[in-house]
C-alpha positions in Angstrom: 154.4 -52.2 -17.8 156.7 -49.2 -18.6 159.8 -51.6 -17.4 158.4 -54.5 -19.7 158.2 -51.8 -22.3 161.6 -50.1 -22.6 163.3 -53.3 -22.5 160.9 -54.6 -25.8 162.0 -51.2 -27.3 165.8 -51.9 -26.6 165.3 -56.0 -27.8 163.9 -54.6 -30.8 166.6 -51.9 -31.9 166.0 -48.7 -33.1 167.9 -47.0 -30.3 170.6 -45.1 -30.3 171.9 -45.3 -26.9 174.1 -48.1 -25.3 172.6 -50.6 -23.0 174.3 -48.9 -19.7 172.3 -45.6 -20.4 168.9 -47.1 -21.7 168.7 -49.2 -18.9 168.7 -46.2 -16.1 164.8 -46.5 -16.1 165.5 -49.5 -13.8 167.0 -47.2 -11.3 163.5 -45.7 -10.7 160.9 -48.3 -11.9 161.9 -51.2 -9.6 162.0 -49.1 -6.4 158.7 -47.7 -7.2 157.5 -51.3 -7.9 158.3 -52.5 -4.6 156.8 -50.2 -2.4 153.7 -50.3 -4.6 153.8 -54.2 -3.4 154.6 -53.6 0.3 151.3 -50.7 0.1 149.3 -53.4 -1.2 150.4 -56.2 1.3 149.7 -53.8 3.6 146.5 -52.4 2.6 145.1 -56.6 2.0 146.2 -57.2 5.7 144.7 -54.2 7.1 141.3 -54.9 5.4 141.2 -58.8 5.9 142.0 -58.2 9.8 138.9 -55.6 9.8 136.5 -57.5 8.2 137.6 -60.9 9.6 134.9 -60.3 12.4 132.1 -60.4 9.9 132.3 -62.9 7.2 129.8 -61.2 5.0 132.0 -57.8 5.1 134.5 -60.2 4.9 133.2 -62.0 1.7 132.0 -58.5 -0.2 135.6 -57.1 0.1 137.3 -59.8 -1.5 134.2 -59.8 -3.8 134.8 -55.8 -4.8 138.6 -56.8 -4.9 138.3 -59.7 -7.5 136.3 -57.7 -9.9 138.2 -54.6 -9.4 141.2 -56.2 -10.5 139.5 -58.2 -13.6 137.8 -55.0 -14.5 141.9 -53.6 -14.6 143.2 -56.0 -16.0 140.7 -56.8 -18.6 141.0 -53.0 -19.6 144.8 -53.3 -20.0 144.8 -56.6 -22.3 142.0 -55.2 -24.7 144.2 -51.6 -24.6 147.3 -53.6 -25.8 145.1 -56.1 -28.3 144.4 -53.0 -30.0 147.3 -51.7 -30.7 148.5 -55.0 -32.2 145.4 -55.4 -34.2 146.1 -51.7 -35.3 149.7 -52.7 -36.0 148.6 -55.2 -38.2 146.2 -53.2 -40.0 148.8 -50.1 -41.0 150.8 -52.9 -42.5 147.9 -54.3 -44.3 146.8 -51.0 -45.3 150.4 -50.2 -46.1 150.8 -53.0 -48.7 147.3 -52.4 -50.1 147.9 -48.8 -51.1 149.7 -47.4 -54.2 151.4 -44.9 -52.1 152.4 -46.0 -48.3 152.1 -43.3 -45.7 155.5 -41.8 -44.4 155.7 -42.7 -41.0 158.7 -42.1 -38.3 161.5 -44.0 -38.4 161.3 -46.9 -35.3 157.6 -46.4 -34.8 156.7 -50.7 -35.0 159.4 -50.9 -32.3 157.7 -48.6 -30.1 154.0 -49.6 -30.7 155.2 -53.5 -30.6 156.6 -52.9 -27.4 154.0 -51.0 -25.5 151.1 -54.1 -26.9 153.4 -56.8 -25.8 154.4 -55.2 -22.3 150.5 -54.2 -21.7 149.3 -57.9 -22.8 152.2 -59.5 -20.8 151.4 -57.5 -17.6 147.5 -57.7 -18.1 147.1 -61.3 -19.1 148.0 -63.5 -16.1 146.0 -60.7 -13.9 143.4 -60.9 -15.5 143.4 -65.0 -15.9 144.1 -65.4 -12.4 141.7 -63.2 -10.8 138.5 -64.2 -13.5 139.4 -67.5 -12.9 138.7 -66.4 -8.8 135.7 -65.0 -9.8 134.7 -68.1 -11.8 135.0 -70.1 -9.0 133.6 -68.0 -6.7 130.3 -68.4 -8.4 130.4 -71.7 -9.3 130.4 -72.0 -5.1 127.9 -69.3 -4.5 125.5 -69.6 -7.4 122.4 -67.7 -7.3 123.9 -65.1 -4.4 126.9 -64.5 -6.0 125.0 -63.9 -9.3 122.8 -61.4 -7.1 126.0 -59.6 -5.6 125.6 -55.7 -6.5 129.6 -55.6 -7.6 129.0 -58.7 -10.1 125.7 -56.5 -11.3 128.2 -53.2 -11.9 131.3 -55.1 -13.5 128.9 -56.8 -16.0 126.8 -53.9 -17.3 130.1 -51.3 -17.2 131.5 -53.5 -19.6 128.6 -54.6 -21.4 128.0 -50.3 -21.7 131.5 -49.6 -22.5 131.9 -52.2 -25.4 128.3 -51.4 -26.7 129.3 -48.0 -26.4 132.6 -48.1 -28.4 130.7 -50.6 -31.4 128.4 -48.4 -31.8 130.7 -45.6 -32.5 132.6 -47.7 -34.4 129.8 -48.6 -36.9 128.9 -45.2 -37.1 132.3 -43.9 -37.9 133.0 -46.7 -40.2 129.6 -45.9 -41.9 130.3 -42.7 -42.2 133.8 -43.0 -44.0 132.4 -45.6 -46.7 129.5 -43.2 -47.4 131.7 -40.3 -47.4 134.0 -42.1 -50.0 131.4 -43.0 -52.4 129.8 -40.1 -52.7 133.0 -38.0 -52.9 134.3 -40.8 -55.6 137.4 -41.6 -54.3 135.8 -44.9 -52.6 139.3 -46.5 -52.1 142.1 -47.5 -49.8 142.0 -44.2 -48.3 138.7 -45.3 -46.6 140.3 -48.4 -45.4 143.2 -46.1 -43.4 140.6 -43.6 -42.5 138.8 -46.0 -40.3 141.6 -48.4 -38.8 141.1 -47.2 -35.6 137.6 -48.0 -35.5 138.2 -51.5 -37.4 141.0 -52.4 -34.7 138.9 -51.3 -31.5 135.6 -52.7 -33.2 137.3 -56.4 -33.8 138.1 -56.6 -30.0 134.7 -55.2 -29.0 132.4 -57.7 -30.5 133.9 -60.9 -28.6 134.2 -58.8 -25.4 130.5 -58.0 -26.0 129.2 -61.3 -26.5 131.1 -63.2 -24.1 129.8 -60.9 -21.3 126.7 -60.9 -22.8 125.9 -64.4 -23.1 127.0 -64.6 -19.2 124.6 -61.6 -18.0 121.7 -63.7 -20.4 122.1 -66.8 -18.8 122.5 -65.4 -15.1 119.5 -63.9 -16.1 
């Protein structure tokens, strides 16, 4: 992610430094990514030629593995949705208002690049190991929708996005009737509460999709 990152900042511009010194990060980042691979390898091997005895122990490890790793990597692409959504917002609330806020020079570059290396790194893990999971129940059916990890990834997320809409509303609720009865019920409301707005609008359809699956299991 911080690799994907850096080289979105430098694609972008807003740098002052030549290619040859940006790019140092490399010097650091890819050795650290391949002995995090070569620990994982390791780690899978070690666990599948433990449980391969029992095929239950077997079947729950790879069970806690696939949800760990949606739970990650659904965490990551809803992080980086965010701060698109939130980019788009301070531009909307930008052209909206009478008087645009100052912001530092270079700061789309920076949150452009850290949404698209978060979504680009969180996406296909996410797709690949949901889509495991997905067929993993389709084969088990009424076990799988029994299993105690299934049971925690479900209502963590179902608590966190309830959680974080709820605040949202409350927030949001509270800037609108904060506005009106200070009279100055304007766009100031609107930038008060984009953080809210942009984690709200990603909440909802994580929410009901996760509901509608915990309903139906049910």
């Amino acid at each position: 992610t911080y690799s994907l990152y850096d080289i979105f900042r430098f694609a972008f511009g807003g740098l002052g430094v030549i290619a040859s010194t940006h790019f140092q990060f490399l010097s650091w980042t890819i050795p650290t990514m391949l002995v995090a691979v070569a620990v994982w390898t390791y780690h899978q091997q070690v666990v599948r030629e433990e449980a391969g005895q029992l095929q239950e122990r077997l079947l729950s490890a790879r069970r806690v593995l696939l949800y760990l790793m949606s739970f990650i990597g659904l965490g990551t692409l809803i992080s980086g949705l965010i701060i698109l959504i939130g980019i788009l917002l301070g531009l909307l609330v930008n052209a909206a208002g009478r008087e645009p806020t100052i912001v530092v020079s270079g700061w789309w570059q920076i949150q452009v690049s850290i949404s698209l290396a978060m979504l680009l790194v969180a996406t296909p893990i996410w797709l690949y190991y949901w889509n495991r999971v997905i067929r993993m129940v389709a084969d088990g059916g009424i076990m799988e929708w029994k299993a105690r990890s299934r049971r925690i990834f479900l209502y963590v997320v179902l608590g966190v996005a309830i959680i974080t809409l709820a605040v949202d509303l409350v927030y949001i609720l509270y800037q609108v009737l904060n506005g009106l009865l200070q009279g100055a019920f304007g766009i100031e409301v609107l930038r008060s509460s984009q953080w809210s707005l942009q984690s709200m609008v990603v909440a909802v359809p994580v929410l009901l999709y996760h509901w509608r699956i915990l309903r139906r299991e049910q």
